[in-house]
N, CA, C and O atoms as a CHARMM CRD file, in Angstrom:
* protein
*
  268
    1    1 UNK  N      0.82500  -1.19000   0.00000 PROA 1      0.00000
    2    1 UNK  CA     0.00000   0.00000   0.00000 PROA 1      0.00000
    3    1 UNK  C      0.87200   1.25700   0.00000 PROA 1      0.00000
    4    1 UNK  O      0.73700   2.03600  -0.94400 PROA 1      0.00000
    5    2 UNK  N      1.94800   1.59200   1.18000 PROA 2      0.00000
    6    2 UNK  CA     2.78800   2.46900   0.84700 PROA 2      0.00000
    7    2 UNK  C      3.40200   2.64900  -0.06300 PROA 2      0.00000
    8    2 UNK  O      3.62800   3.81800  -0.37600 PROA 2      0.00000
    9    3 UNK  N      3.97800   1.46100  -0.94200 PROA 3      0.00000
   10    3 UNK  CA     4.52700   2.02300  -2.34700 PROA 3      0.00000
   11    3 UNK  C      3.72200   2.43200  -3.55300 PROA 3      0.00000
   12    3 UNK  O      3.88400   3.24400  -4.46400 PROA 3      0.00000
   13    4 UNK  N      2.69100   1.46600  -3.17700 PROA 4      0.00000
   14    4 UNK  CA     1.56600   2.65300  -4.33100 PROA 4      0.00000
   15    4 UNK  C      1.27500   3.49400  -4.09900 PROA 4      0.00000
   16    4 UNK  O      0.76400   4.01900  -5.08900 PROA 4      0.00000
   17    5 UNK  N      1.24500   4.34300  -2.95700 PROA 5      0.00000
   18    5 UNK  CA     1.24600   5.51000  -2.55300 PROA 5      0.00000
   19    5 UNK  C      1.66600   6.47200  -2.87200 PROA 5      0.00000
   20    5 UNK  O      1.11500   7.47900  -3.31800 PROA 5      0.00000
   21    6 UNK  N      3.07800   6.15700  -2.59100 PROA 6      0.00000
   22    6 UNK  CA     4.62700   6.68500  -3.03300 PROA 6      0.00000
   23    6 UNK  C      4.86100   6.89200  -4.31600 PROA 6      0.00000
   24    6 UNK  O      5.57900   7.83000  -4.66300 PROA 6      0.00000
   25    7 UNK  N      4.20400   5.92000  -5.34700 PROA 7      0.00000
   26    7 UNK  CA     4.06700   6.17200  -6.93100 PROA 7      0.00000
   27    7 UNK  C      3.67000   6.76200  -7.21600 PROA 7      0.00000
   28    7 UNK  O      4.19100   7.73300  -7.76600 PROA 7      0.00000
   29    8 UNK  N      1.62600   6.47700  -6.92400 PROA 8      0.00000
   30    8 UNK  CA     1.00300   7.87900  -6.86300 PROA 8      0.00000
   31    8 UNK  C      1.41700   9.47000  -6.83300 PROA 8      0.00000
   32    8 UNK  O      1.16100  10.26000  -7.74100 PROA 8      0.00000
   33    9 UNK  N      1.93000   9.70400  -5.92600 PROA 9      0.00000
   34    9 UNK  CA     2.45700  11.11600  -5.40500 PROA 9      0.00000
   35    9 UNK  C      3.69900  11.45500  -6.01100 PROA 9      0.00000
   36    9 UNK  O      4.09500  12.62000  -5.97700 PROA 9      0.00000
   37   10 UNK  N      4.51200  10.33300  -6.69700 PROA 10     0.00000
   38   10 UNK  CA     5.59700  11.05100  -7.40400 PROA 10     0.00000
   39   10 UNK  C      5.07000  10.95300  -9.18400 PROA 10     0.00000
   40   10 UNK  O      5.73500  11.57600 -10.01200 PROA 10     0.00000
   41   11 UNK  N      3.92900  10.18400  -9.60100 PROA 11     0.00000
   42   11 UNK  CA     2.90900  10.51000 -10.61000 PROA 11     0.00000
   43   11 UNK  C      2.69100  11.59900 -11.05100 PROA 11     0.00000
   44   11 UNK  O      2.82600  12.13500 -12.15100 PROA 11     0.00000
   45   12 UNK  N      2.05200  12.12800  -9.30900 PROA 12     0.00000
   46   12 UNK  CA     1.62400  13.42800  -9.81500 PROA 12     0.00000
   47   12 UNK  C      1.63000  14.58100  -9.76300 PROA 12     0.00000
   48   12 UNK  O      0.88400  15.42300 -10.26300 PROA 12     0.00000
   49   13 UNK  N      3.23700  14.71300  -8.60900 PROA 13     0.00000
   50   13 UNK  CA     3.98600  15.37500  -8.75900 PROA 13     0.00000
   51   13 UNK  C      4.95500  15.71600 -10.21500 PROA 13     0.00000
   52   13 UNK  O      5.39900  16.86100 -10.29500 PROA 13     0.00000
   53   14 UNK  N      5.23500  14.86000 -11.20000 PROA 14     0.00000
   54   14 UNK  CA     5.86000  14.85000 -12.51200 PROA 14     0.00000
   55   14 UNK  C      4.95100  15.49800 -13.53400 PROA 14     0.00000
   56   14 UNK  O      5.22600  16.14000 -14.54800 PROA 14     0.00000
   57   15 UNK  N      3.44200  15.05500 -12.82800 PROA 15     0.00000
   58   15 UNK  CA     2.47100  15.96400 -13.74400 PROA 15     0.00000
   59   15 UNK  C      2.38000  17.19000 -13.93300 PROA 15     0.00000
   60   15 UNK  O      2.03500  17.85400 -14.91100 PROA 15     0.00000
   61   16 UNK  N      2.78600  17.49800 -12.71600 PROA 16     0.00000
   62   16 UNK  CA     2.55300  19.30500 -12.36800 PROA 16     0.00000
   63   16 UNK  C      3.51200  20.44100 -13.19100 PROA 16     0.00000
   64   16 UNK  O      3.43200  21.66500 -13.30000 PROA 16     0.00000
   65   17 UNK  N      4.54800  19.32800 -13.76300 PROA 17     0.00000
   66   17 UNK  CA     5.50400  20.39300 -14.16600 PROA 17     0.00000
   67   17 UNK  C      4.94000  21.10700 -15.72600 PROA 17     0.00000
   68   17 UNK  O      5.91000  21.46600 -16.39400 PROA 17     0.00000
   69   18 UNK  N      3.95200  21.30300 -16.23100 PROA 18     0.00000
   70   18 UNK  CA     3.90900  21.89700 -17.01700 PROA 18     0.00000
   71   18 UNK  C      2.36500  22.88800 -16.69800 PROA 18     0.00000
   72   18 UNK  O      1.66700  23.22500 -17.65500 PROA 18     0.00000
   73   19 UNK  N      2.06200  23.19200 -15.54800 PROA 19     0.00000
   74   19 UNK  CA     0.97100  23.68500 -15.31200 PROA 19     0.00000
   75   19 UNK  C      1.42600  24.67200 -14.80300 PROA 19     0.00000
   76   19 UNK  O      2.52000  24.96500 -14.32100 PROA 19     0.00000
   77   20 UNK  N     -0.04600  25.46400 -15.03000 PROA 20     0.00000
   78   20 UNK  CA     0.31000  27.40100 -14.43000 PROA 20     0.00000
   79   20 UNK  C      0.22700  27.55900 -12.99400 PROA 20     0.00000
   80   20 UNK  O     -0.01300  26.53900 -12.34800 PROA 20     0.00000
   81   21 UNK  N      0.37700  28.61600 -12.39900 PROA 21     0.00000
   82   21 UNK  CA     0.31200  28.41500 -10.93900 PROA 21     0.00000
   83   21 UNK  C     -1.15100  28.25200 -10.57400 PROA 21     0.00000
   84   21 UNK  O     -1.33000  27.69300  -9.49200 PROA 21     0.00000
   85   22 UNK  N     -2.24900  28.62400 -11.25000 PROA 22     0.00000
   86   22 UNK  CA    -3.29200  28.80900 -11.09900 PROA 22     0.00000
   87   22 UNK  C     -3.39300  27.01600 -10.81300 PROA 22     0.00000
   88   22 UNK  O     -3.67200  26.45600  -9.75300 PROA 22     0.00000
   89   23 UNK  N     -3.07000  26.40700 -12.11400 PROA 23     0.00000
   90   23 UNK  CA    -3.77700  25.22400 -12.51800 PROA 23     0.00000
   91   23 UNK  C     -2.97100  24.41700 -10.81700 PROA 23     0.00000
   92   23 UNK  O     -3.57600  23.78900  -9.94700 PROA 23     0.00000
   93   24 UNK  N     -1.81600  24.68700 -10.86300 PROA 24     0.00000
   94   24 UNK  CA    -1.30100  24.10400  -9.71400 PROA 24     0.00000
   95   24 UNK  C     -2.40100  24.56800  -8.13200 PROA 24     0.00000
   96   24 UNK  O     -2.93200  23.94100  -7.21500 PROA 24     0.00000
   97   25 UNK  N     -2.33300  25.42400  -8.38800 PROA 25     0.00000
   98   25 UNK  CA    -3.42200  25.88700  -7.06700 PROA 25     0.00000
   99   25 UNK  C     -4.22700  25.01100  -7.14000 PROA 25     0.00000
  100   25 UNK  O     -4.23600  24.38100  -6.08300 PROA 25     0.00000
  101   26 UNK  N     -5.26000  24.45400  -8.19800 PROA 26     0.00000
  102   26 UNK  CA    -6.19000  23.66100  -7.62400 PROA 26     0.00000
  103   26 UNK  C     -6.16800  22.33800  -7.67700 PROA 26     0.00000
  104   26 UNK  O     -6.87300  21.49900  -7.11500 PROA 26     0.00000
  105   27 UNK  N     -5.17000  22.23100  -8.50800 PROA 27     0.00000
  106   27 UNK  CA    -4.71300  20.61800  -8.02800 PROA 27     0.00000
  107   27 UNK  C     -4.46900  20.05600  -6.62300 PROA 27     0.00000
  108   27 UNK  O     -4.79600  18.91400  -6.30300 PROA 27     0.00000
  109   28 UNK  N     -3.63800  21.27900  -5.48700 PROA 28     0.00000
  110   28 UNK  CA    -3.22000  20.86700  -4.83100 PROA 28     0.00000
  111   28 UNK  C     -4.56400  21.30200  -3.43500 PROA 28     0.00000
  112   28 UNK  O     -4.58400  20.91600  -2.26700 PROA 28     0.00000
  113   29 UNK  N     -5.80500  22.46600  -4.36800 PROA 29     0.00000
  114   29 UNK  CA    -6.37800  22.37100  -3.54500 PROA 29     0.00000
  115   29 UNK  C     -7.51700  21.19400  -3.58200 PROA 29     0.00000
  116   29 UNK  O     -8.12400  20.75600  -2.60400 PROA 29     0.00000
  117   30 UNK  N     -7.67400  20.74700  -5.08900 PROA 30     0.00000
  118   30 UNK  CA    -8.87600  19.48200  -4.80600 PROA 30     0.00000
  119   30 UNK  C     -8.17400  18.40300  -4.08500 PROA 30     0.00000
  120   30 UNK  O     -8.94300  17.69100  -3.43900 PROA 30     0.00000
  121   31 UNK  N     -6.62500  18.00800  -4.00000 PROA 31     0.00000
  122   31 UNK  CA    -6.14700  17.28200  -3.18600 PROA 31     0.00000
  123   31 UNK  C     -5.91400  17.17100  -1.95400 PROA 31     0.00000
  124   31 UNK  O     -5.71000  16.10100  -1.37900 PROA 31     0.00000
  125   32 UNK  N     -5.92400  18.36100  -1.40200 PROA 32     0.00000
  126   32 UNK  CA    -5.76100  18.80000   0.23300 PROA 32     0.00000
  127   32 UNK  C     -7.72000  18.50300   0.21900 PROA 32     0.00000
  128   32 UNK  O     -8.14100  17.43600   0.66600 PROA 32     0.00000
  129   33 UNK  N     -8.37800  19.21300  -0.14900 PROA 33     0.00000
  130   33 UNK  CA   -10.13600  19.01400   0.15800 PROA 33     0.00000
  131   33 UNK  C    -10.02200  17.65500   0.39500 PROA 33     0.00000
  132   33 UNK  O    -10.00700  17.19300   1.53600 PROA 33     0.00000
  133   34 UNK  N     -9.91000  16.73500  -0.98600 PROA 34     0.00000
  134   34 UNK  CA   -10.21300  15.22200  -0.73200 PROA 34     0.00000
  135   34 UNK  C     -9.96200  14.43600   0.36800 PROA 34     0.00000
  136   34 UNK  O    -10.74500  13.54500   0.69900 PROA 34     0.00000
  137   35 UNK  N     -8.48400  14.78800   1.24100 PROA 35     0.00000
  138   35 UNK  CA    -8.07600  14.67200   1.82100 PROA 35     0.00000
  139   35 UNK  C     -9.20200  14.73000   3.60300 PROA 35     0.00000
  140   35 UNK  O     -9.70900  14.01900   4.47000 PROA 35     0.00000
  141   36 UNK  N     -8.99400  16.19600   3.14200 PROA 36     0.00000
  142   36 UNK  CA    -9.56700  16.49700   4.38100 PROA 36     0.00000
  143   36 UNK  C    -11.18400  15.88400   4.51000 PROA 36     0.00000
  144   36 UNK  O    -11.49100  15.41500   5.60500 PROA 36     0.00000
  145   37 UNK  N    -12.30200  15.88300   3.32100 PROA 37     0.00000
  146   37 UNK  CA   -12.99600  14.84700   3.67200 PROA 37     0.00000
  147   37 UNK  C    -13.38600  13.88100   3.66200 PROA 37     0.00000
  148   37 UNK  O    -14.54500  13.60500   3.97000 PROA 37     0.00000
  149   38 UNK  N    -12.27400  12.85200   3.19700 PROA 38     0.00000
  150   38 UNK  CA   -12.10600  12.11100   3.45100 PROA 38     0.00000
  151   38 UNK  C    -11.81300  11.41200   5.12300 PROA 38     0.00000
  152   38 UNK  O    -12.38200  10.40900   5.55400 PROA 38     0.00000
  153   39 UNK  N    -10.88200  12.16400   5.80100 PROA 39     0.00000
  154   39 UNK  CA   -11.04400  12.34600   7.07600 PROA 39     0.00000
  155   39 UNK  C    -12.47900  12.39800   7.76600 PROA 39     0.00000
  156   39 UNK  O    -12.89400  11.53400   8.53800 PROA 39     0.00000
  157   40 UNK  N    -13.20400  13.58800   7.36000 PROA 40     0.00000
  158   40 UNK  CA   -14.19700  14.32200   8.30100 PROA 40     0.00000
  159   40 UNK  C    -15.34800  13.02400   7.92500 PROA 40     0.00000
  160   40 UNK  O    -16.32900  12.83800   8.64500 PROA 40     0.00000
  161   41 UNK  N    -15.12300  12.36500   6.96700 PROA 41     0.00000
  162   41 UNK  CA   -16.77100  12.20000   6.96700 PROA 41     0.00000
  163   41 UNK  C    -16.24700  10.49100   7.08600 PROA 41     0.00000
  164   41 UNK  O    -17.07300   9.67600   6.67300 PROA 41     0.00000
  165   42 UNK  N    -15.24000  10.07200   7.50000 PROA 42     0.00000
  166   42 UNK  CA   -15.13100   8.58600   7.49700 PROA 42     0.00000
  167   42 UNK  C    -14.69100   8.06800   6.39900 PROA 42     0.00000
  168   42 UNK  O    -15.15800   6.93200   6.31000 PROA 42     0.00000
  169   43 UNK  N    -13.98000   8.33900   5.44900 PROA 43     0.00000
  170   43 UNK  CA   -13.86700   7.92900   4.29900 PROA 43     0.00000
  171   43 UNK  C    -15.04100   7.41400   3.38600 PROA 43     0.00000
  172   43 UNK  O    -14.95000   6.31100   2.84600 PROA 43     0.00000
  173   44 UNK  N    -16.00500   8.11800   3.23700 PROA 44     0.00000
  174   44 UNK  CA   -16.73900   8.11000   2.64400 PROA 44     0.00000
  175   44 UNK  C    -16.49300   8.24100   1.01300 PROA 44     0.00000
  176   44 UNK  O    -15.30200   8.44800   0.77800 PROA 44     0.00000
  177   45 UNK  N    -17.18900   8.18400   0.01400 PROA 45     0.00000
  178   45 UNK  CA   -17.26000   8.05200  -1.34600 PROA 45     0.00000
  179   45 UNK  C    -17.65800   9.94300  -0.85800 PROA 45     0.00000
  180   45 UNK  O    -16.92100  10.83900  -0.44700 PROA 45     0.00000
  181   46 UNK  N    -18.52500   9.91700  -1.03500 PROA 46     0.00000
  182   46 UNK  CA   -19.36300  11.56800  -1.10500 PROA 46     0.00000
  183   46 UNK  C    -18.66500  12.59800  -0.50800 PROA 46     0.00000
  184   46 UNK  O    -18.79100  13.75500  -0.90700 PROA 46     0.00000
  185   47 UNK  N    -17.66700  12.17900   0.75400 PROA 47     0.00000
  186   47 UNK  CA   -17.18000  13.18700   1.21200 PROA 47     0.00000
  187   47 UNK  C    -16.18700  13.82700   0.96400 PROA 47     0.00000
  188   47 UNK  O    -15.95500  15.03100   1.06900 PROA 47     0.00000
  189   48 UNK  N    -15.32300  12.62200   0.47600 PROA 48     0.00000
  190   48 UNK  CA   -14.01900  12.69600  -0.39100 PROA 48     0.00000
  191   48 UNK  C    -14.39800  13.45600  -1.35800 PROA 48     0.00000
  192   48 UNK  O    -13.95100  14.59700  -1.48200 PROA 48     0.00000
  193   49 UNK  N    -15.38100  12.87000  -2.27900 PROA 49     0.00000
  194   49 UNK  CA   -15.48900  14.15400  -3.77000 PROA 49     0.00000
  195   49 UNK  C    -15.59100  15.35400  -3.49300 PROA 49     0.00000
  196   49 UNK  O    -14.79600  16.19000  -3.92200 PROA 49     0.00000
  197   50 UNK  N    -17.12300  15.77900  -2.31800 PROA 50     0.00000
  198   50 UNK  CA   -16.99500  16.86200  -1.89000 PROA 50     0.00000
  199   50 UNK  C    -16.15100  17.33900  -1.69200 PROA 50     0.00000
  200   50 UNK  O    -16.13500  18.44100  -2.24000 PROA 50     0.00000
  201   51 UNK  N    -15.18700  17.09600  -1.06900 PROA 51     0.00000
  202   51 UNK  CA   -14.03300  17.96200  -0.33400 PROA 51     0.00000
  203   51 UNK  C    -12.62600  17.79200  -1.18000 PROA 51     0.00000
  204   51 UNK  O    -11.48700  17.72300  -0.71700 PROA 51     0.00000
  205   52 UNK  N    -12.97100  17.75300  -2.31900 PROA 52     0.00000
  206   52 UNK  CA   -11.89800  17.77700  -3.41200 PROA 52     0.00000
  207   52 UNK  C    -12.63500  18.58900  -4.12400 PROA 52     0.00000
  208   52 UNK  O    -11.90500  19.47000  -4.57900 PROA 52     0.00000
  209   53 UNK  N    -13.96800  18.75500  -4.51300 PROA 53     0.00000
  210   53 UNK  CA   -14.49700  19.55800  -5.65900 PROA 53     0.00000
  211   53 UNK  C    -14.23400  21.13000  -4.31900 PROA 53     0.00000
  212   53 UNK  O    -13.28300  21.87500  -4.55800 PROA 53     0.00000
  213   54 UNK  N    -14.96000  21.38200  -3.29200 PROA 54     0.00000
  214   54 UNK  CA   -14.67700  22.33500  -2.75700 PROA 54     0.00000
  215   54 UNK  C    -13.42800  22.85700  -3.10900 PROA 54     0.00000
  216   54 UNK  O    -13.33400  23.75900  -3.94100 PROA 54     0.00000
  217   55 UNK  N    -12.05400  22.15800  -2.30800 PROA 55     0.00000
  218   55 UNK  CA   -10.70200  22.36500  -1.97200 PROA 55     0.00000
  219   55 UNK  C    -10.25400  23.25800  -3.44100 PROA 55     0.00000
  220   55 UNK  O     -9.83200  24.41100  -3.53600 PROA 55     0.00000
  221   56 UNK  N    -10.57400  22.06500  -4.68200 PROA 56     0.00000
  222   56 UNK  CA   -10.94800  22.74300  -5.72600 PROA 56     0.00000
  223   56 UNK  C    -10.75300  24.06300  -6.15000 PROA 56     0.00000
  224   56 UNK  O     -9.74500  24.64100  -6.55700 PROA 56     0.00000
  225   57 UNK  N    -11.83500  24.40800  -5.99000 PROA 57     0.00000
  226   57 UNK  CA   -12.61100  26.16500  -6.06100 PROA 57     0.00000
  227   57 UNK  C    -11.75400  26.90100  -5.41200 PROA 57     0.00000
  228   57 UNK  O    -11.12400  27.83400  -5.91000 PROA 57     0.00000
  229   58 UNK  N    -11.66700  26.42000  -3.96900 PROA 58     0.00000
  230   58 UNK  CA   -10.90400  27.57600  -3.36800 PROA 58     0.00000
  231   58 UNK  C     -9.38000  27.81700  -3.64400 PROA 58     0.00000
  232   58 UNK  O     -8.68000  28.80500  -3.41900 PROA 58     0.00000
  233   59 UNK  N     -9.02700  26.34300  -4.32100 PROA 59     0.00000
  234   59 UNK  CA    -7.20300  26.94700  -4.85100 PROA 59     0.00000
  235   59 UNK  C     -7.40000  27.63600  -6.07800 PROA 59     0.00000
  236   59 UNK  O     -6.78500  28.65000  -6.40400 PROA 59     0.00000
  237   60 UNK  N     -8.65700  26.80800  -7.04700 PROA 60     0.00000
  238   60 UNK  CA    -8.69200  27.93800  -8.07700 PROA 60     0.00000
  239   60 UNK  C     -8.58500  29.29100  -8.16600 PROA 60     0.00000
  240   60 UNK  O     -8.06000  29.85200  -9.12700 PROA 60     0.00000
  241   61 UNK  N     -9.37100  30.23600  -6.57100 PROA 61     0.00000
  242   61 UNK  CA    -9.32100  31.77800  -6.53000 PROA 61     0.00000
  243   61 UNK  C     -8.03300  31.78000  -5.76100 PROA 61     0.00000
  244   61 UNK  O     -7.21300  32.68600  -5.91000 PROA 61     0.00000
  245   62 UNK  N     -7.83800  30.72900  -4.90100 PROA 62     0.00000
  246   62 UNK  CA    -6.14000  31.81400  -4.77200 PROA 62     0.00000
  247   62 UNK  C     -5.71000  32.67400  -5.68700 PROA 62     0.00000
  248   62 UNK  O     -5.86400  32.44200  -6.88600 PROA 62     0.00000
  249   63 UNK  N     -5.04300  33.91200  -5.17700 PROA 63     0.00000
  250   63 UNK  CA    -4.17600  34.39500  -5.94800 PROA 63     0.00000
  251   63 UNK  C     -4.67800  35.09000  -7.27300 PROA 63     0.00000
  252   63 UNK  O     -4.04700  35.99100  -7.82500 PROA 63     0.00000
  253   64 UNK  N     -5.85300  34.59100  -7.72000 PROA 64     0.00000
  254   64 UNK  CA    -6.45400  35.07700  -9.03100 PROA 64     0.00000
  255   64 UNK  C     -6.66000  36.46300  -9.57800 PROA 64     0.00000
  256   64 UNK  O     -6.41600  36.94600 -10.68400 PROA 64     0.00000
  257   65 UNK  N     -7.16100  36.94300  -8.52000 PROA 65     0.00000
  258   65 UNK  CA    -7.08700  38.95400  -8.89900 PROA 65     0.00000
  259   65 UNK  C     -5.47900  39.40900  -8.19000 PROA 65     0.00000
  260   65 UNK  O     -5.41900  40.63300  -8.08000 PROA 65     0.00000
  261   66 UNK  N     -4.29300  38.75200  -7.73700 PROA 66     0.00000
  262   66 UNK  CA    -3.13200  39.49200  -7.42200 PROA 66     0.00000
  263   66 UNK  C     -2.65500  39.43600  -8.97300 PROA 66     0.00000
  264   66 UNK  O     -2.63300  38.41000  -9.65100 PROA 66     0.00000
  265   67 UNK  N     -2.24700  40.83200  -9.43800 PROA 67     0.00000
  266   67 UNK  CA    -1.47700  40.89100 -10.84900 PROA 67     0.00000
  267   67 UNK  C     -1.01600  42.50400 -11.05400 PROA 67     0.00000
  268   67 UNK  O     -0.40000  42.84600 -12.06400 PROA 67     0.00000
């Protein structure tokens, strides 16, 4: 389990290198969301998405009107 893990995350870390900061913002925010509800709600199916589509949104506006 840990090394698929470990694959995973260096996957998609290799992915990132051609994305804008924006696009990076919400990668790392639908991944921190998923994360987190995944936690909150028990590892649930629904909570996880939720809280990746949220996490989402909100890395998407990071930063968006600083220019």
């Amino acid at each position: 389990m840990r090394t698929a893990t470990l694959a995973l995350v260096a996957l998609g870390l290799s992915a990132c290198s051609g994305m804008t900061q924006q696009e990076r913002n919400t990668a790392i925010g639908a991944g921190v969301g998923a994360i987190g509800g995944s936690i909150l709600t028990g590892g649930s199916t629904a909570g996880t998405v939720g809280g990746a589509a949220v996490g989402g949104v909100i890395g998407h506006e990071i930063d968006k009107n600083k220019k």
